[in-house]
N, C-alpha and C positions, 0 to 999 in steps of 0.2 A: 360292934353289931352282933348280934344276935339271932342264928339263923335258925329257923324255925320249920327244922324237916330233919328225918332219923336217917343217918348212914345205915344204908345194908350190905355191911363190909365183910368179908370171909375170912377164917382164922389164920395165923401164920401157917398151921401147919399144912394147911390145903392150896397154900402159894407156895409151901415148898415142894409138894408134890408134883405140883405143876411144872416145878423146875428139874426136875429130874427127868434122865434120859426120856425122852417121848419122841411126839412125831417133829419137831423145831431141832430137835437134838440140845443137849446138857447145855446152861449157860449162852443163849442164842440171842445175839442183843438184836431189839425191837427194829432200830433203825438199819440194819443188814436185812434184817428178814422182812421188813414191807419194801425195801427197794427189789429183794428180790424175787416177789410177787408183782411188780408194778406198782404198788402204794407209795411210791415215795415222790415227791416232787421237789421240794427244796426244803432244808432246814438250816436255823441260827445257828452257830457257832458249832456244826456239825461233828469235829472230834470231841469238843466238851460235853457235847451232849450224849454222844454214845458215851463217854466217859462215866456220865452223869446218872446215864440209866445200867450202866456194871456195877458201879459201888452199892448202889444200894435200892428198894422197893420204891418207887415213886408213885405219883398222883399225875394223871394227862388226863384231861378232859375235852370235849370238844360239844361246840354248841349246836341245836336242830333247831330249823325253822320252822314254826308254828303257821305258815302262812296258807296254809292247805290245810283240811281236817286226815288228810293222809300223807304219808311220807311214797316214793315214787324209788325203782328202779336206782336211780342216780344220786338217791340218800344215803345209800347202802355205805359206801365206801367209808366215809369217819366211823359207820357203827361196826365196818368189821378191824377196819385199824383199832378201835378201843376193846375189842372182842380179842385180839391177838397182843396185845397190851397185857391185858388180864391173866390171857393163858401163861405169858412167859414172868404171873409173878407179880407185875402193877397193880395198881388201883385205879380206876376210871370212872368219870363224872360225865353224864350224858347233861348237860343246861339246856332245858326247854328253852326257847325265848319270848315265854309272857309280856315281859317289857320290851323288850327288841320288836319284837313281830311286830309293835303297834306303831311304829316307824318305818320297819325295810330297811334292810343293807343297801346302800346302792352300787356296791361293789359288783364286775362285771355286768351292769344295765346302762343302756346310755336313756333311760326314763326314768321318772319316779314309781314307784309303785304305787296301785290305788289302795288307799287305806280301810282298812278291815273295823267294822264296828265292834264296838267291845263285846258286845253279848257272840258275834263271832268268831272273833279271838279268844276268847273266853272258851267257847267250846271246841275249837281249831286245837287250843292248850291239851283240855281237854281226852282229844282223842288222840293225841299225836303222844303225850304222855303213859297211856295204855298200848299204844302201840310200839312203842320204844320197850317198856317193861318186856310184852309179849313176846320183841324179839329177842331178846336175851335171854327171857327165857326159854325159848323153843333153840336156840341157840344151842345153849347150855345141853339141854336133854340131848340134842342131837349129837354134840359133842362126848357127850356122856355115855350113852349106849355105843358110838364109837369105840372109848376107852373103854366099856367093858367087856365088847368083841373082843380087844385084842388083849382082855387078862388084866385092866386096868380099873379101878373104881372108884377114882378121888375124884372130885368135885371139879371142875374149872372155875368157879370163883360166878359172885356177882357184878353188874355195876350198876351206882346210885346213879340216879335221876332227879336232878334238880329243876324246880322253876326258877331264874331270875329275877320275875317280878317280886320274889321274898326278897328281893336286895333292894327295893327302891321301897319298898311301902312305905317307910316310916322318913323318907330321905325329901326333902324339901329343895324346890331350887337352889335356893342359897346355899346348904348344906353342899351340893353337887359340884357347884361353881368352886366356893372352898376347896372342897377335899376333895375333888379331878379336875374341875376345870385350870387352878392356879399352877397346875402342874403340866400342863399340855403347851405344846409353843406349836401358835399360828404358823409358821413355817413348815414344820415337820407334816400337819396338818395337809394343809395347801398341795403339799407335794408325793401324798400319797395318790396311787393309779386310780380308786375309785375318785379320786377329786378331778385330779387334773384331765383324766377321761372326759370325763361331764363340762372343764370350762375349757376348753379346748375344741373347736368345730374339726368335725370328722372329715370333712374335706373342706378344700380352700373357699370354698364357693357357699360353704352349709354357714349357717351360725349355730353357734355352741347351744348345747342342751339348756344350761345352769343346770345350778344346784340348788336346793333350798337349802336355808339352816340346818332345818330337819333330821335333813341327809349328810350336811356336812359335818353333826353334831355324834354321828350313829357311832361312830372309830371311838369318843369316847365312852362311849356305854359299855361296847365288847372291850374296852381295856380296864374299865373297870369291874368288869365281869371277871376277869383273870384275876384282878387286884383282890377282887374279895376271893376267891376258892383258891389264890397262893397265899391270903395271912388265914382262913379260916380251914381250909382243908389240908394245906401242907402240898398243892395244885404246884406244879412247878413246870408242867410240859402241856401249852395248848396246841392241837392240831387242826386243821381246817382245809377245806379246796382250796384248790390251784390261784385263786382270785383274793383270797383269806390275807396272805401275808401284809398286808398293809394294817390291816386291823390288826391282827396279832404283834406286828410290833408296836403298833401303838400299847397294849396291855403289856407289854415289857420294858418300855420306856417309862410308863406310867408308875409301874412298879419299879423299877429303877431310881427315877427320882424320887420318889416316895419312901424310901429306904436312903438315900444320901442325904435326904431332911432330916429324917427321924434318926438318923445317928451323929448327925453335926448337932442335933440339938442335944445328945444324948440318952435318947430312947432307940430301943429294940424292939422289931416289926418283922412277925413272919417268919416262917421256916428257914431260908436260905440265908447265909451269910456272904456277905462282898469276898472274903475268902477264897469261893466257889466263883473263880473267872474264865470269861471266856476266853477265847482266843484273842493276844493280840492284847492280852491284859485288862481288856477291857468287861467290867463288871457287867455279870449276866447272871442276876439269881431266876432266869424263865428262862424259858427255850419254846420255842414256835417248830412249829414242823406241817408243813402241807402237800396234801394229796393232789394228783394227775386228777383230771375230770374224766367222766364215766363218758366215752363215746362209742358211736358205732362206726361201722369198718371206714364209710365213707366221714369219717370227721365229726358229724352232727350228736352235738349233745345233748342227753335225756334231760327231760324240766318241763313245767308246765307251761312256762313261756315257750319255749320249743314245740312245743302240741304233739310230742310223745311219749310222756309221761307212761311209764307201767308202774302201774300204783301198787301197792304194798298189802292194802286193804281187801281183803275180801269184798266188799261192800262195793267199791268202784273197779275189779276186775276179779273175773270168776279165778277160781283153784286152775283150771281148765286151760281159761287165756293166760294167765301167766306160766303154766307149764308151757303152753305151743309158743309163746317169746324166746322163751331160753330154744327149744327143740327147733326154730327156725332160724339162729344165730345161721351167719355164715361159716366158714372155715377159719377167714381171720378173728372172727369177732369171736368164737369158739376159745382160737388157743388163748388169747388174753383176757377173756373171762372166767376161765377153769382158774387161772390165777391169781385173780385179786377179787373175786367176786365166791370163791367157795372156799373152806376151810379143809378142803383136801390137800392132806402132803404133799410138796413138789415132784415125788418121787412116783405117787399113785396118778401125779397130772400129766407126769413123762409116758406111764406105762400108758395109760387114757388114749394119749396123742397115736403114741406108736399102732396101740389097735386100731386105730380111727383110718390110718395113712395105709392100711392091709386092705382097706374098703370102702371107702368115702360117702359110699351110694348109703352105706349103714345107719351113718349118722350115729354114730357107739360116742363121738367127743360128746355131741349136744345130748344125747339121752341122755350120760352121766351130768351132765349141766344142766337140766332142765329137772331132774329128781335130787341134784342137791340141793338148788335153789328152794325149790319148791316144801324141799325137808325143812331148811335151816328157816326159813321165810314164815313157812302157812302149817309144817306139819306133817305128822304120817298120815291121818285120817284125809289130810287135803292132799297127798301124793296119791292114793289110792280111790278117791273119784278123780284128781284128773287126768289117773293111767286109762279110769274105767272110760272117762267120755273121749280122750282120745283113742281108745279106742273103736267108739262108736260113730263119733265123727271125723277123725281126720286117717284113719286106718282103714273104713267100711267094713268093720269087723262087728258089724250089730247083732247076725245070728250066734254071735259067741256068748252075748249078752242076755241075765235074765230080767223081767222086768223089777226085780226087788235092785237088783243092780242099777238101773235106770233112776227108780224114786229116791235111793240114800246118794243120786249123785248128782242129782237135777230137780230135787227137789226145791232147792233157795237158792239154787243157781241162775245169774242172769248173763246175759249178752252185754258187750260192750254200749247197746245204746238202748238198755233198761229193761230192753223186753224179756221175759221166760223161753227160757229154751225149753222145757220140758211145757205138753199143753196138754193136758189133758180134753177129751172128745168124748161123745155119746156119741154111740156108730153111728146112729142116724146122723150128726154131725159131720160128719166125714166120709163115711163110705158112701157112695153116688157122688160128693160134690166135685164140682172142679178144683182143678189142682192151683188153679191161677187166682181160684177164690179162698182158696184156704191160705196161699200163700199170702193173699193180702189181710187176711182178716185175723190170721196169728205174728203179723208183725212182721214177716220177713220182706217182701215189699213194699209202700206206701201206697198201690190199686193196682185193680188189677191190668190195667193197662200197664202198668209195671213190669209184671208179671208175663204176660204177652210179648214185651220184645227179650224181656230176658230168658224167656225159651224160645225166641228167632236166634239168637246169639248163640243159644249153648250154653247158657247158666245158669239154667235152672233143674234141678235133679231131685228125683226119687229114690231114696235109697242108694245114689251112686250112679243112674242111669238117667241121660237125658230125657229132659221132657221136653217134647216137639207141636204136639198137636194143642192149640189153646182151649179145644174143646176135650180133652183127656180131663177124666175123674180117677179118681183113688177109687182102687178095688180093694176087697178083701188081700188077695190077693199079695199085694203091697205090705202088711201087713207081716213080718217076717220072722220075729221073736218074741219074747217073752210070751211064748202062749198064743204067738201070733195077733198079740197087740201093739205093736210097735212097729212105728214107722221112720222115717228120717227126710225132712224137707230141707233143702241146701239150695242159696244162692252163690253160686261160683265157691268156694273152698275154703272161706273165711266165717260165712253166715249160716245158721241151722235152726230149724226146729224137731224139736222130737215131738212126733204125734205120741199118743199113746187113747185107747178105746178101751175101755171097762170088760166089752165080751166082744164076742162076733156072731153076729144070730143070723144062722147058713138057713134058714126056713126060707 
C-alpha cells in the first residue's frame, strides 16, 4: 500500500538536542517519566519495552476520535503523552479516525453510539485535524520560548498527523477479510472487555446490551491501523486510554501473526524482527501502552457522554471559561493536574505545591494551572483576554479596566450557552431602563419574571452589588470604567454581561 500524506519529521540533530541534559534530565526513558507524572496505566511486556525505547529512536502513535467537531478537556492526555515522546527523541503519529469514527469504539459504552452522517464526519475530521496540528503547535512555541528563557534554542520536534480513512480507500471487503480478517481468531475476539461488557447483563435481573457486528468488528480496524503505521512508518509503540487495551492488543496480535505467515512462507514484513522479544520469550515486534482517565476529585470522567466536557475549541468555550476550569480545580484535583496535564518540570510542580500550602486562600497551585493550560491549549493572545475578563468578572476589578481592553477581549467572545457577553447599548438603551429588563433582553435570564425572583434571592448584581428592588433602573451612575461606559450584569457568579454605551449625555 501506498500511503498518500507527507511526514513532517524533525532532523536527527534536533532529537538530539532534545536529548541532552534538559528539564526530563539526560537519557529519561518515556515510560519512567509518564508513570511519574500519572500517565501511565498499564503496559505489554513492560521491561522489553523500556528496553525497546533505550536502544534506539522509535515511532508511537495514538489514535483521536473524530466523533465531536472538537476535542474536550479529557482528549488531552494521549496528546501530551506523544508531546513528551517527542521531547525525549521519538517520533509520534497522531491517527485521525476518518474511518473508525464512522463506526465507534464501543469500548467503555455499554450502548452503541449514534452514527454520524458522512458530510458530518467529514467535517468532524476536518476540524479535529486543525485542531490537533494547532495544538502541537502552540505546544511547541510554548515549549520553546521556555527553552529560550532558560538559554536554550533547539527545536522540540514535530508530530505527523494522519487520517486512517487513507488506509481503507482503495481496500475492498474481500481484500480486508484476506489480509485482517484470516488472521483474527473468534475467541480472542469474543473475550475481549469491550465485548464481553456488552454480552454480559450488568445485573442479574437486566438483559445484556448486545452488540452489533459493527461494534464487534471495530478491534479489527484499530489492529489494523497499527498493522499499517508498524510496516509503513517503522510505528512500533501504540498508546491509548485506560479502556484501549483490548483493541491494542488486538493490533499486536494481528501484527504478530502476520509476521509468523510472512516468514514461514519466507518473506520479510516491517521494521521489527521476532529477535526483538518480549518477556517470557514470547514474540512482540509492538508494544501497547495505556493511560489513567482524565477525572475529577470526586471520580467523574470528562466526555461528552458525561455532560462535562471542557472543549478545546474556542468556538464551544470562551479563552475565559476555560481559564476559570482550571482556576476553580479543587486542591486535590490541582495537585494531579500540575502533573499530567502541564509540561512543567516536576521540580517547578514541587515548588508550585509548596507556595500554594503557605496559603490556600491564594490559589497560587490553580493560577499557575489555569495560565499553563490556557498557554500550551489556546495561546498568549488567549492567556491575556482571559486574565483581562477574569479580571472583570470573576475579581470585580472592572475600574482597572480600559474600554479598548473590554473590546480586544470580548469582542467574539461568547458564554457557554451562545449568548455575547460583551453587548453593546445606545444610552438611551440602558440608562432609565430596568435592570430586570435588560437582564432579560441581553440574554442573561429567559423574562423578566426571571429576573424578579432572582433579585428576591440575591442573584442578581450590578457591578458586584446586589440588586433588590424589581423596580431599580441602571443609572449613569453604574457606569464605572472605560470612560464611564462600562457596566457588568451578573446572575449569581458563573453568568455575565458586559454592558457597554457609546457616550453618556449628562444634559
Amino acid at each position: 500500500m501506498i500511503l498518500r500524506y507527507a511526514a513532517r519529521r524533525f532532523s536527527t540533530s534536533a532529537r538530539r538536542l532534545i536529548k541532552e541534559e534538559g528539564w526530563q534530565g539526560k537519557g529519561a526513558n518515556v515510560v519512567d517519566l509518564l508513570a511519574s507524572r500519572s500517565l501511565l496505566q498499564q503496559t505489554t511486556a513492560p521491561n522489553s519495552l523500556r528496553k525497546h525505547l533505550d536502544e534506539a529512536e522509535r515511532t508511537v502513535y495514538a489514535g483521536v476520535d473524530p466523533s465531536a467537531d472538537s476535542l474536550h478537556v479529557g482528549n488531552l492526555l494521549p496528546l501530551l503523552a506523544l508531546l513528551h515522546f517527542v521531547r525525549q527523541g521519538h517520533s509520534a503519529v497522531a491517527l485521525i479516525g476518518g474511518a473508525t469514527g464512522s463506526i465507534g469504539d464501543p469500548s467503555g459504552r455499554d450502548t452503541e453510539r449514534s452514527s454520524l452522517s458522512t458530510e458530518q464526519l467529514q467535517h468532524n475530521v476536518s476540524r479535529i485535524t486543525e485542531q490537533v496540528h494547532s495544538f502541537f503547535e502552540r505546544a511547541n512555541e510554548h515549549l520553546a520560548s521556555k527553552r529560550k528563557g532558560e538559554g536554550e534554542e533547539s527545536p522540540v520536534g514535530k508530530v505527523t498527523v494522519v487520517d486512517n480513512a487513507d488506509f481503507y480507500r482503495t481496500m475492498s471487503m474481500l481484500d480486508f477479510l484476506r489480509d485482517v480478517g484470516r488472521y483474527a481468531r473468534v475467541g480472542s475476539m469474543l473475550a475481549r472487555d469491550s465485548v464481553k461488557n456488552r454480552l454480559q447483563p450488568s445485573t442479574p435481573d437486566a438483559a445484556p446490551t448486545g452488540l452489533s457486528f459493527t461494534e464487534f468488528s471495530y478491534q479489527l480496524l484499530q489492529a489494523y491501523d497499527f498493522s499499517v503505521l508498524h510496516k509503513e512508518w517503522n510505528c512500533t509503540v501504540q498508546l491509548g486510554g485506560s479502556d484501549q487495551m483490548g483493541n491494542i492488543s488486538a493490533g499486536i496480535d494481528l501484527i504478530r501473526r502476520r509476521q509468523h505467515s510472512l516468514l514461514e512462507s519466507g518473506i520479510s514484513e516491517g521494521p521489527e524482527s521476532l529477535s526483538q522479544s518480549s518477556e517470557k520469550d514470547e514474540p512482540s515486534p509492538a508494544y501497547g501502552l495505556t493511560l489513567p482517565l482524565l477525572t475529577t476529585s470526586s471520580g467523574a470522567k470528562f466526555g461528552k457522554s458525561a455532560g462535562n466536557a471542557v472543549w478545546l475549541s474556542s468556538d464551544r468555550c470562551s479563552d475565559y471559561e476555560f481559564y476559570q476550569f482550571f482556576l476553580r480545580c479543587s486542591d486535590g484535583e490541582v495537585r494531579s493536574y500540575l502533573r499530567c496535564l502541564t509540561m512543567l518540570s516536576l521540580e517547578d510542580v514541587d515548588e508550585i505545591l509548596r507556595e500554594h500550602d503557605k496559603n490556600r486562600r491564594e490559589r497560587i497551585a490553580q493560577r499557575a494551572l489555569a495560565r499553563e493550560m490556557v498557554l500550551l491549549v489556546r495561546g498568549r493572545k488567549a492567556l491575556d483576554r482571559a486574565e483581562i475578563a477574569t479580571k472583570i468578572l470573576y475579581e470585580k476589578r472592572i475600574r482597572e479596566v480600559t474600554r479598548e481592553d473590554v473590546l480586544s477581549t470580548f469582542g467574539e467572545e461568547q458564554s457557554t450557552n451562545g449568548k455575547k457577553v460583551l453587548v453593546r447599548l445606545a444610552t438611551k438603551d440602558a440608562v432609565g431602563v430596568s435592570i430586570g429588563s435588560l437582564a432579560a433582553s441581553t440574554g442573561l435570564v429567559k423574562s423578566r419574571g426571571e429576573a424578579t425572583r432572582a433579585m428576591k434571592s440575591g442573584g442578581l448584581y450590578v457591578n458586584d452589588v446586589p440588586v433588590k428592588d424589581p423596580r431599580q433602573t441602571l443609572r449613569h451612575q453604574n457606569f464605572v470604567s472605560g470612560n464611564q461606559t462600562l457596566a457588568v450584569l451578573s446572575l449569581g457568579s458563573k453568568e455575565h454581561r458586559i454592558l457597554m454605551i457609546d457616550e453618556i449625555d449628562r444634559s
